[in-house]
PDB file of N, H, CA, C and O in Angstrom:
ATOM      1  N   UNK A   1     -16.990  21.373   3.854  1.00  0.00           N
ATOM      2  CA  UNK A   1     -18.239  21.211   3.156  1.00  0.00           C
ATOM      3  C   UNK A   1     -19.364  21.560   4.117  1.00  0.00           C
ATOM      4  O   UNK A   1     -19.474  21.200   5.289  1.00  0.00           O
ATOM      5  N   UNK A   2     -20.177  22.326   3.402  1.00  0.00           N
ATOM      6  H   UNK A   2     -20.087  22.619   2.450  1.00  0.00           H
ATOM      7  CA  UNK A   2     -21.529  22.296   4.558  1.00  0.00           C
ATOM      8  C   UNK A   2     -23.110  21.879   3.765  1.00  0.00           C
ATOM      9  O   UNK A   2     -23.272  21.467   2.616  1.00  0.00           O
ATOM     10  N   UNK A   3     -23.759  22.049   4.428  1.00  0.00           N
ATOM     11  H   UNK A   3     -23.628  22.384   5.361  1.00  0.00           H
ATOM     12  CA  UNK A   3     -25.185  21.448   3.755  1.00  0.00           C
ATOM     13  C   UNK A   3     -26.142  21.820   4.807  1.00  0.00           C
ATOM     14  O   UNK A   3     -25.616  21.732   5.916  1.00  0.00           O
ATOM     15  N   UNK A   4     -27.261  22.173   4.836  1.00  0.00           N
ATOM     16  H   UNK A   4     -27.688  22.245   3.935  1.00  0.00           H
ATOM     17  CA  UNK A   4     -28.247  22.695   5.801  1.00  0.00           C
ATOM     18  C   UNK A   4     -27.297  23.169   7.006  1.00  0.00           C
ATOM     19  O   UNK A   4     -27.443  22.513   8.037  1.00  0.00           O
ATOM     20  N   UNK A   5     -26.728  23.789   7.030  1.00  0.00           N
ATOM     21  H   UNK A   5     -26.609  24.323   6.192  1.00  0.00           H
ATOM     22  CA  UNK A   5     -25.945  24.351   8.316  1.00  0.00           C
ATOM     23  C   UNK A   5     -25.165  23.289   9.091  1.00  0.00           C
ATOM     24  O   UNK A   5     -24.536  23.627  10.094  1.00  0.00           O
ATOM     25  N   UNK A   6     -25.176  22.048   8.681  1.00  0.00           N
ATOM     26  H   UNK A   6     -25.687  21.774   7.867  1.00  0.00           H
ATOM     27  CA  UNK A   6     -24.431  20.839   9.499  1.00  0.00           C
ATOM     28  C   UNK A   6     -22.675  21.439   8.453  1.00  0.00           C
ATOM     29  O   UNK A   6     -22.617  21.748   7.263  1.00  0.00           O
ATOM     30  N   UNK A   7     -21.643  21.410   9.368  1.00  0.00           N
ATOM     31  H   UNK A   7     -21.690  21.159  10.335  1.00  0.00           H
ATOM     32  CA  UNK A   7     -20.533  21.279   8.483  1.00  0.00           C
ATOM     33  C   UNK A   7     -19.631  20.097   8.773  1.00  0.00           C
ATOM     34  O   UNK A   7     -19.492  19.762   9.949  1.00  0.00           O
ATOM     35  N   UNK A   8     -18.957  19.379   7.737  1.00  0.00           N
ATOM     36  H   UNK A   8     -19.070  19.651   6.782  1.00  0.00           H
ATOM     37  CA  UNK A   8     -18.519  18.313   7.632  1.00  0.00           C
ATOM     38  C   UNK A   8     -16.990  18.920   6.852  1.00  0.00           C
ATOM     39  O   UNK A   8     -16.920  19.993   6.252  1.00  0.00           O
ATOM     40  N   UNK A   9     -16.055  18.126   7.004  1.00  0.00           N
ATOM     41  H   UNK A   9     -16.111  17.254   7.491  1.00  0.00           H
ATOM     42  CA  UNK A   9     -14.611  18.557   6.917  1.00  0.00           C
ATOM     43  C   UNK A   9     -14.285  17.163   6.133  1.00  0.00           C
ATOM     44  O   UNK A   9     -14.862  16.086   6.282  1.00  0.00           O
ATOM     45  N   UNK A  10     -13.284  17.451   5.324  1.00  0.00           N
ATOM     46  H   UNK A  10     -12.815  18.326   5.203  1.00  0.00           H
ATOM     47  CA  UNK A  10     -13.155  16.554   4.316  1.00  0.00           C
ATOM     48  C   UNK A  10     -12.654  14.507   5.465  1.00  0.00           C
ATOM     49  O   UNK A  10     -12.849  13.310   5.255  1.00  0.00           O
ATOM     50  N   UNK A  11     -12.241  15.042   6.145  1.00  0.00           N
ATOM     51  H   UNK A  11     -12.083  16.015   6.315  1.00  0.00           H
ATOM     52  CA  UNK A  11     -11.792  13.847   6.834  1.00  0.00           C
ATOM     53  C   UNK A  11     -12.780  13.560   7.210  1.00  0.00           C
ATOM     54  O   UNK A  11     -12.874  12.332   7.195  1.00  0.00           O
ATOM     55  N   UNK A  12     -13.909  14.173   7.678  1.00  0.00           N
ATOM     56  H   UNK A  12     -13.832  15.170   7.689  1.00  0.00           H
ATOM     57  CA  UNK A  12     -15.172  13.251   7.967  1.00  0.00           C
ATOM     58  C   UNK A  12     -15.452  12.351   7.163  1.00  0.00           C
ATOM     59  O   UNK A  12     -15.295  11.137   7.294  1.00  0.00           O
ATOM     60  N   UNK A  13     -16.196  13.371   5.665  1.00  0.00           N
ATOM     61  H   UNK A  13     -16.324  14.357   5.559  1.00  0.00           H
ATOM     62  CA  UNK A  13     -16.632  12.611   4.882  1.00  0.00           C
ATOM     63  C   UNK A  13     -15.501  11.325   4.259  1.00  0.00           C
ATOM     64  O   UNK A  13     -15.895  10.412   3.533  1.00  0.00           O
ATOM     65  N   UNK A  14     -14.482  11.441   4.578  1.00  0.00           N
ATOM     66  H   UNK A  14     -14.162  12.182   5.167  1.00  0.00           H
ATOM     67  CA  UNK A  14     -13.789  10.039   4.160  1.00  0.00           C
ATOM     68  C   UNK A  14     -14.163   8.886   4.861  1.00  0.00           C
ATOM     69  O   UNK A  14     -14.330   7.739   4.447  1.00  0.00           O
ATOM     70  N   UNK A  15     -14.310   9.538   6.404  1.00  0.00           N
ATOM     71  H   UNK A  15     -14.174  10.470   6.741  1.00  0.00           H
ATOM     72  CA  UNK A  15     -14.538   8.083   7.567  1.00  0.00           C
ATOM     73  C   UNK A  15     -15.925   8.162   7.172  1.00  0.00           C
ATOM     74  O   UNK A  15     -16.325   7.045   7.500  1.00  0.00           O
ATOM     75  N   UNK A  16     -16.602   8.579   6.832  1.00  0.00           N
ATOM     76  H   UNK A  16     -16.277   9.487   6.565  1.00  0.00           H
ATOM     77  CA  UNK A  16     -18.281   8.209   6.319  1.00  0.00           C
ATOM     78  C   UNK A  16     -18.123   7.045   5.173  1.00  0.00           C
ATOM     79  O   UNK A  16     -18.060   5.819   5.266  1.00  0.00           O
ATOM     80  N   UNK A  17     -18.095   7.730   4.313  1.00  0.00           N
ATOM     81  H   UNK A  17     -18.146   8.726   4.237  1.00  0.00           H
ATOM     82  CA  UNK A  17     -17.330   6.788   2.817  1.00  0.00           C
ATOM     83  C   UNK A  17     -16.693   5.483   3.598  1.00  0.00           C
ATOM     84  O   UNK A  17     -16.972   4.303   3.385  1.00  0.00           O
ATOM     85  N   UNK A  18     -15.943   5.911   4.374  1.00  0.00           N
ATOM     86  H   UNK A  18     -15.717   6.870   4.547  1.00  0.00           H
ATOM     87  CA  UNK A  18     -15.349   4.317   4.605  1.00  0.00           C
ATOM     88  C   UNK A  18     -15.983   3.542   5.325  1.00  0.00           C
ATOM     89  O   UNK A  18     -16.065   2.328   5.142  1.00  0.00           O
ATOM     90  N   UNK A  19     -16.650   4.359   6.487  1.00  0.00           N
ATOM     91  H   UNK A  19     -16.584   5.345   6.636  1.00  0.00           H
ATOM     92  CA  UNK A  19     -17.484   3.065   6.985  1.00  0.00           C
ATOM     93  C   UNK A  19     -18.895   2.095   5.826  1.00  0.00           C
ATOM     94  O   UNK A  19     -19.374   0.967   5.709  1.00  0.00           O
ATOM     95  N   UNK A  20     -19.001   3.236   5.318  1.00  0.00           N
ATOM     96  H   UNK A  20     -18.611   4.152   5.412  1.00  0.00           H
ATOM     97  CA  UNK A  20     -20.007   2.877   4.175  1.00  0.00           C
ATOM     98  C   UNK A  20     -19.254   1.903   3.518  1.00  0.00           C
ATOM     99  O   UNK A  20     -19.793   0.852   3.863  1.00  0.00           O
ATOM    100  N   UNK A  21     -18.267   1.615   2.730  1.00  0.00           N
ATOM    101  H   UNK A  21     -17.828   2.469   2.450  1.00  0.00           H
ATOM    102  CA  UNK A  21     -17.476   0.817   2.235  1.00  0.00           C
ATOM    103  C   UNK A  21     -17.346  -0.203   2.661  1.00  0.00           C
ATOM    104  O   UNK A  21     -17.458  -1.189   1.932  1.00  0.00           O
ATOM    105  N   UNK A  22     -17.004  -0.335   4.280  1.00  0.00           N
ATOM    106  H   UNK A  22     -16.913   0.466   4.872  1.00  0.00           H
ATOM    107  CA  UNK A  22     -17.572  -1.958   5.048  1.00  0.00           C
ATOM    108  C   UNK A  22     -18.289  -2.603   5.449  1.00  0.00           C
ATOM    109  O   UNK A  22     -18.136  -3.755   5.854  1.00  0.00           O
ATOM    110  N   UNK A  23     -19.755  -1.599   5.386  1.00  0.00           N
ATOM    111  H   UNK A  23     -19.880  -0.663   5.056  1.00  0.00           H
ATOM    112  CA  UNK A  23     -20.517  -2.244   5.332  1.00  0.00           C
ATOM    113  C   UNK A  23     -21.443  -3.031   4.179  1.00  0.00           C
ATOM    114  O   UNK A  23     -22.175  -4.006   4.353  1.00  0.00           O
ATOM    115  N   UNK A  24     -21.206  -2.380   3.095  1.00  0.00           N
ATOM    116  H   UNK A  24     -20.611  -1.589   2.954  1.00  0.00           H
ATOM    117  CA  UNK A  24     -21.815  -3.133   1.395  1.00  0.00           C
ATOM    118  C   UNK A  24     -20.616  -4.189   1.567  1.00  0.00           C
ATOM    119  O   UNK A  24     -20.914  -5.382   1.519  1.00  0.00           O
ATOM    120  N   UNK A  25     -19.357  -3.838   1.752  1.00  0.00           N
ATOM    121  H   UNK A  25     -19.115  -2.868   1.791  1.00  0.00           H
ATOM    122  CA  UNK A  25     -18.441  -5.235   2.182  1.00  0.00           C
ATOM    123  C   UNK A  25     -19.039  -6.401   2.814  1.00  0.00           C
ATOM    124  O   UNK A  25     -19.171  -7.481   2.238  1.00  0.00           O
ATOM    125  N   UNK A  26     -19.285  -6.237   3.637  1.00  0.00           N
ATOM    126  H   UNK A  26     -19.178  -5.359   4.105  1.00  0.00           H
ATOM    127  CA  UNK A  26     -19.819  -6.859   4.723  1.00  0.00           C
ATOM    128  C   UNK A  26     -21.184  -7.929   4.467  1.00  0.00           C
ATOM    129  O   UNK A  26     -21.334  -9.083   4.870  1.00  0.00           O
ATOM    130  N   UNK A  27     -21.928  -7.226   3.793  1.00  0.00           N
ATOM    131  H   UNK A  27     -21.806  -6.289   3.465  1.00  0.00           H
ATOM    132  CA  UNK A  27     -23.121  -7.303   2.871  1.00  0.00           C
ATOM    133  C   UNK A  27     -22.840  -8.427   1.286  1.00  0.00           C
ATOM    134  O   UNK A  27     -23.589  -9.000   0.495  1.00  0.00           O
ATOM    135  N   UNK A  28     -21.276  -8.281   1.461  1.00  0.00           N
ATOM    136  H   UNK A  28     -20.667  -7.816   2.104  1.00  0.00           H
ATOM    137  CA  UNK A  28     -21.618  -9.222  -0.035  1.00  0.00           C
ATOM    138  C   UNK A  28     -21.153  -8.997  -0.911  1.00  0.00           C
ATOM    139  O   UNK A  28     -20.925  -9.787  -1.827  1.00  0.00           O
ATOM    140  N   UNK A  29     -20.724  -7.174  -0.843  1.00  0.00           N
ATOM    141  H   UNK A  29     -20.909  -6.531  -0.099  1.00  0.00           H
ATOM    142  CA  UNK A  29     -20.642  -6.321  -2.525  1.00  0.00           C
ATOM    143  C   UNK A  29     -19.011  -6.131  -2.602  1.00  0.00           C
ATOM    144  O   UNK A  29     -18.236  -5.731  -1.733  1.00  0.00           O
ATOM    145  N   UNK A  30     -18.748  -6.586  -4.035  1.00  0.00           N
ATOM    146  H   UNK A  30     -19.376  -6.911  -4.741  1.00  0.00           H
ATOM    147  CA  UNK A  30     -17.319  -6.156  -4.138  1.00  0.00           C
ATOM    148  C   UNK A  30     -17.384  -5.248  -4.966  1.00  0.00           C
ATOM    149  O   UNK A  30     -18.381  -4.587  -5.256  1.00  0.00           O
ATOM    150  N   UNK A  31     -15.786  -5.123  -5.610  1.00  0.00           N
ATOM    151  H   UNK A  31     -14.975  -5.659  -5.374  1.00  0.00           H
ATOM    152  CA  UNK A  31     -15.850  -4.151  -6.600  1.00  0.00           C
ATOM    153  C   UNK A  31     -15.950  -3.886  -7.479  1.00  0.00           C
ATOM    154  O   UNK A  31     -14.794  -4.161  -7.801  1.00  0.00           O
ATOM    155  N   UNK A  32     -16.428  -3.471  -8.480  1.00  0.00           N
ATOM    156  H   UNK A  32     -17.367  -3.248  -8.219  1.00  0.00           H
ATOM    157  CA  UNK A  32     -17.379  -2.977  -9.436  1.00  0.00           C
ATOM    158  C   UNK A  32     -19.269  -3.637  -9.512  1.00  0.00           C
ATOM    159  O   UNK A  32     -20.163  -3.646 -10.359  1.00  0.00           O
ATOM    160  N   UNK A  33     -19.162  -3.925  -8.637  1.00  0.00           N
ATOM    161  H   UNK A  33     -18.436  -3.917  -7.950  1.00  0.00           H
ATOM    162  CA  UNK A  33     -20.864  -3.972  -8.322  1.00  0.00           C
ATOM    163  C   UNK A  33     -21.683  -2.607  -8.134  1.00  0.00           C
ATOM    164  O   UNK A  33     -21.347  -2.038  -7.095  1.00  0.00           O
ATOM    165  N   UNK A  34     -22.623  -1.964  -8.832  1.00  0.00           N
ATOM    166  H   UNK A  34     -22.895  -2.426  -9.676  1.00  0.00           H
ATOM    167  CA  UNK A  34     -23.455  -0.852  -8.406  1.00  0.00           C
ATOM    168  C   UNK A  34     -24.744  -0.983  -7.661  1.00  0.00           C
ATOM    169  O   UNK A  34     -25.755  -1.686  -7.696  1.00  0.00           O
ATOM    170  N   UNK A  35     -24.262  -0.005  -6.981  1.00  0.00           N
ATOM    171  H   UNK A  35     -23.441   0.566  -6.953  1.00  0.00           H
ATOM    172  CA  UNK A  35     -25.498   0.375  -6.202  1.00  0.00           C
ATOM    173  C   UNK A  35     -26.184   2.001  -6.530  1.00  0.00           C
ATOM    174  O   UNK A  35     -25.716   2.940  -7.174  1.00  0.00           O
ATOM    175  N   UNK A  36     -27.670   1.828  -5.674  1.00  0.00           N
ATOM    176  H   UNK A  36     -28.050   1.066  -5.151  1.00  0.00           H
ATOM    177  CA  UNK A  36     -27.955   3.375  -5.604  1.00  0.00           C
ATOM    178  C   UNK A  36     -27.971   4.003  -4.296  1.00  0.00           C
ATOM    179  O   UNK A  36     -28.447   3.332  -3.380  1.00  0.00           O
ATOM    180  N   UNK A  37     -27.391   5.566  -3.953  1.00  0.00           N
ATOM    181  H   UNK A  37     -27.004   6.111  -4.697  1.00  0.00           H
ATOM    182  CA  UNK A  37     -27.467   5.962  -2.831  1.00  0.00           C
ATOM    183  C   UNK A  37     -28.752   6.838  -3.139  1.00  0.00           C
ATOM    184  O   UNK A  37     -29.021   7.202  -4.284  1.00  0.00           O
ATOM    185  N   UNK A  38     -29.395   7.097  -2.221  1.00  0.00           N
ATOM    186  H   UNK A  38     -29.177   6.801  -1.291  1.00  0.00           H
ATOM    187  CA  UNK A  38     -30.589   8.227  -2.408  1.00  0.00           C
ATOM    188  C   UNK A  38     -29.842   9.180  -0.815  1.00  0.00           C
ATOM    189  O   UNK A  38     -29.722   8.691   0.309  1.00  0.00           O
ATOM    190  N   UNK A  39     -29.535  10.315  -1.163  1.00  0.00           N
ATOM    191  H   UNK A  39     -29.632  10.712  -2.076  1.00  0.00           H
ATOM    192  CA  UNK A  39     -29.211  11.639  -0.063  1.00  0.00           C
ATOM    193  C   UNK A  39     -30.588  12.584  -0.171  1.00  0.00           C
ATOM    194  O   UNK A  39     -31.109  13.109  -1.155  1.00  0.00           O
ATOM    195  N   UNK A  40     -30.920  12.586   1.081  1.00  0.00           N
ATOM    196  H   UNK A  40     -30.497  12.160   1.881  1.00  0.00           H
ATOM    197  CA  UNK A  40     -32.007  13.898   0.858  1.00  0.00           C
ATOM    198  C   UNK A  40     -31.499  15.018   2.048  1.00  0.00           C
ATOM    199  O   UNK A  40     -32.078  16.098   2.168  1.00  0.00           O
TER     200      UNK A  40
END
């Protein structure tokens, strides 16, 4: 995957996703709770 010239490989974006995942964990949120991401 790329995006403004940064490239990211699918195993990245999983360990992204996952750290993201422990931290709303971490925070309180289980599963099926929504949130919003904003990406710019």
């Amino acid at each position: 995957m790329a995006d403004s010239g940064q490239v990211v490989t699918y195993l990245e974006l999983e360990q992204r996703s996952n750290q993201l995942a422990h931290l709303f964990r971490s925070l309180g949120l289980n599963n099926g709770d929504h949130i919003a991401i904003l990406l710019e």
